[in-house]
N, C-alpha and C positions, 0 to 999 in steps of 0.2 A: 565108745565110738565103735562101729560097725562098719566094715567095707565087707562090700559082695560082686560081682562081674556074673554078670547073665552073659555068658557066651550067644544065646541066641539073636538076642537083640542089641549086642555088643555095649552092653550100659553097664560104667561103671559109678556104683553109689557109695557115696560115703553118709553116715547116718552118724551127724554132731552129738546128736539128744533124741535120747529114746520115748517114745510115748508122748509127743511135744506135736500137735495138732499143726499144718501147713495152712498160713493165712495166706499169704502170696509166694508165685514163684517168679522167676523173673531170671530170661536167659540172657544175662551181662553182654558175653560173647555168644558167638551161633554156637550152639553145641555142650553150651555149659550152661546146666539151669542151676541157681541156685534158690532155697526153700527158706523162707522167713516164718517166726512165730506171728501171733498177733503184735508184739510187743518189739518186733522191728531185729529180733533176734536170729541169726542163720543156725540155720537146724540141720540143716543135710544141702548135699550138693552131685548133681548127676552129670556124667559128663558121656553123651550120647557119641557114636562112632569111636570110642576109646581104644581099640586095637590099633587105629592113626596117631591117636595125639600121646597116649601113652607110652613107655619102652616095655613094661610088662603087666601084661594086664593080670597073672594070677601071683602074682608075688608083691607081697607088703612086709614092710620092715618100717618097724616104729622105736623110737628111740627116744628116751628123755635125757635131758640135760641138766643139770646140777642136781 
């Protein structure tokens, strides 16, 4: 998985699956587009004005569980 923030156009992306071709995108909510394969699979998800909806846009912490 890949997360990145373009400060300039305040877009935060998260990238599911790498190298995985965008059949449809489709913004659920205003501001959050999410990215399907051909096969109905979510592949990345972009969430545009992210300095609002976010509490920090350059700090990620990933954590697994069991």
């Amino acid at each position: 998985m890949k997360v990145s923030y373009d400060k300039t156009t305040d877009t935060l992306s998260m990238v599911l699956k790498d190298n995985t071709p965008v059949a449809e995108s489709d913004e659920d909510k205003p501001g959050v587009i999410l990215d399907y394969d051909a096969l109905g699979n979510l592949v990345s998800i972009e969430i545009l004005d992210a300095s609002t909806r976010v509490t920090e846009t350059r700090k990620v912490e990933f954590q697994t569980i069991g």
